[in-house]
N, C-alpha and C positions, 0 to 999 in steps of 0.2 A: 062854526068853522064851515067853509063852504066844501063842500063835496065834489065827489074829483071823479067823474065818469070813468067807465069801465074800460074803453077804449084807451081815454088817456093813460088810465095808470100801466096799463099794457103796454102803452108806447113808452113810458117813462122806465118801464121794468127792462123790455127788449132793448132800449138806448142804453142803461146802464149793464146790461149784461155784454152788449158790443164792445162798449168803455174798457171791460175789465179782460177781454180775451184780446182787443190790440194791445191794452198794457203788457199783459202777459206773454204777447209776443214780442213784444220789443223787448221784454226783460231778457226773454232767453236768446233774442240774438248777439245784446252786448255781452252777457254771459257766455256766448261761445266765443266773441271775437277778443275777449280776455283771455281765456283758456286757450285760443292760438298764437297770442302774444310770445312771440320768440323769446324774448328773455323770459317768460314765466317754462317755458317749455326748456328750456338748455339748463335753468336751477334745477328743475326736480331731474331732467336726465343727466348728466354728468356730475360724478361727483368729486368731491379736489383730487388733484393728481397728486399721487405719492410722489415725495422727493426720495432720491437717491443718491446716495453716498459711493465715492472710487475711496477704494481701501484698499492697502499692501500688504499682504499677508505674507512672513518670511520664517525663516527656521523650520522647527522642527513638525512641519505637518506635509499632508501626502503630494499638493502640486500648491505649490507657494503662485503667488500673482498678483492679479488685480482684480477685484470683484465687485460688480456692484449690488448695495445691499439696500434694503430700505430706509427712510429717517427713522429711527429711535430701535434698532439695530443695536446689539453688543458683541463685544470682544468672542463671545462665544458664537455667534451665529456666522462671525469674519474665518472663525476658524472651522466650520461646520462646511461651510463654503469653500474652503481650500481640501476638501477632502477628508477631515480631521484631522488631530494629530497623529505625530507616527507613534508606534511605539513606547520608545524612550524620550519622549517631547516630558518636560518637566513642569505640565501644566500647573502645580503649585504653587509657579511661582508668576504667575499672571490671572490678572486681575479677570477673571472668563464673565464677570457681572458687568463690567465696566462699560458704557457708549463708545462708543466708535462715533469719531465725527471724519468729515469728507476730506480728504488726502490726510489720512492719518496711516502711518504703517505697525502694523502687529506684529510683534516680534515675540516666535514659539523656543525659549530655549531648549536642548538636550538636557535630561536627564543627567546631573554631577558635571556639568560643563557650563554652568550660571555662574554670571560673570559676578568676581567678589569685591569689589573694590578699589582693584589693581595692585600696587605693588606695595610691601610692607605691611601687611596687616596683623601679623605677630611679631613681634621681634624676635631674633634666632630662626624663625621658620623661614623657610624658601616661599620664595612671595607665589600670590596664588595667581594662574596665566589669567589676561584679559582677552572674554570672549566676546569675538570678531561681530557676532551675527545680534548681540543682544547689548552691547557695551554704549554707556551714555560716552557722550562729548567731554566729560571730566573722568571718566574712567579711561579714554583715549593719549586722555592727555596726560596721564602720568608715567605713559610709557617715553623712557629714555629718545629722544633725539624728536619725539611728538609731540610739536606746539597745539595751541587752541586750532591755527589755522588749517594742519595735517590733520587733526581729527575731525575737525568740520567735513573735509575733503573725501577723510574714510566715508564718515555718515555716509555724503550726499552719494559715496560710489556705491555703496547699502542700496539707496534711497531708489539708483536709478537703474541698477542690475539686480539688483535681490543679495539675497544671502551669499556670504560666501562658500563657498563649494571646496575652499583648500587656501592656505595660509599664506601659499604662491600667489595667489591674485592677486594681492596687496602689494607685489610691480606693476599695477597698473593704476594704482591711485598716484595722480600728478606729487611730487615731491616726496614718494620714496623710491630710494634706488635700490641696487642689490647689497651694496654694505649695510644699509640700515635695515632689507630685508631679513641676512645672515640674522643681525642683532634681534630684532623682533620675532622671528621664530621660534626664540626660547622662551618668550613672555608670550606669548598668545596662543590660544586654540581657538576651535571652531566649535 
């Protein structure tokens, strides 16, 4: 094997020590010019934006409304949100585990004022009132002179002013007047 002067190998050592300090500089410039890459930078700092849910909280809690709440939000956090309930709010009889999804309304009934079914539900008994503020569209509809169309109407007047406040307001749902008011004030509370 032929032998390799001193000098050379020295030059051959100092060539390949240069080799490996340009490499080494060039590694860490594309590695920072990565690490400034906008979209690498906007992933780690922002992170998904919570979606938010409008919900109508009504009945029986301290300032009924609109509230916006997180995604995956329940019926209990809509009511937490509205102040709690009052008092005699009849939380029993709502589901407080329940989602809440966006434009849904919460309806808090009173205490011994939860709507039963409407009218007839023993025989011989005096029918039990259908209430105003928690009452479905088929418990609407079984009141006397109230089509599917007149309780749809109630709903949406629910829907779009909140709870009702007094048994009177229901002259202002389009398609009852004051005779059919007289008549539905013995069948309904609030």
């Amino acid at each position: 094997m032929p032998q390799i002067s001193r000098g050379r190998a020295l030059a051959y050592v100092v060539a390949l020590l240069v080799g490996l300090v340009l490499a080494g500089r060039l590694a860490l410039r594309q590695g920072d010019s990565k690490a400034s890459h906008p979209a690498v930078v906007a992933i780690r700092a922002e992170p998904a934006p919570v979606q938010k849910l409008l919900v109508h909280v009504v009945g029986a809690v301290r300032e009924p409304g609109l509230y916006r709440l997180d995604d995956g939000s329940r019926v209990d956090d809509a009511i937490r949100a509205a102040g709690g309930p009052k008092p005699k709010a009849a939380l029993e009889l709502v589901n407080l585990a329940a989602p809440v999804a966006d434009g849904q309304q919460v309806i808090v009934p009173l205490r011994g004022k939860a709507a039963t079914g409407g009218l007839g539900n023993v025989p011989g008994a005096p029918p039990q009132p259908v209430h105003l503020n928690s009452a479905t569209l088929e418990e609407l509809d079984t009141l006397p002179g109230v089509g599917p169309v007149t309780a749809q109407k109630i709903l949406d007047y629910r829907t779009e002013h909140g709870a009702f406040s007094s048994v009177d307001e229901l002259d202002s749902v389009p398609g009852i007047g004051p005779a059919r008011l007289a008549e539905l004030k013995k069948l309904v509370d609030l």
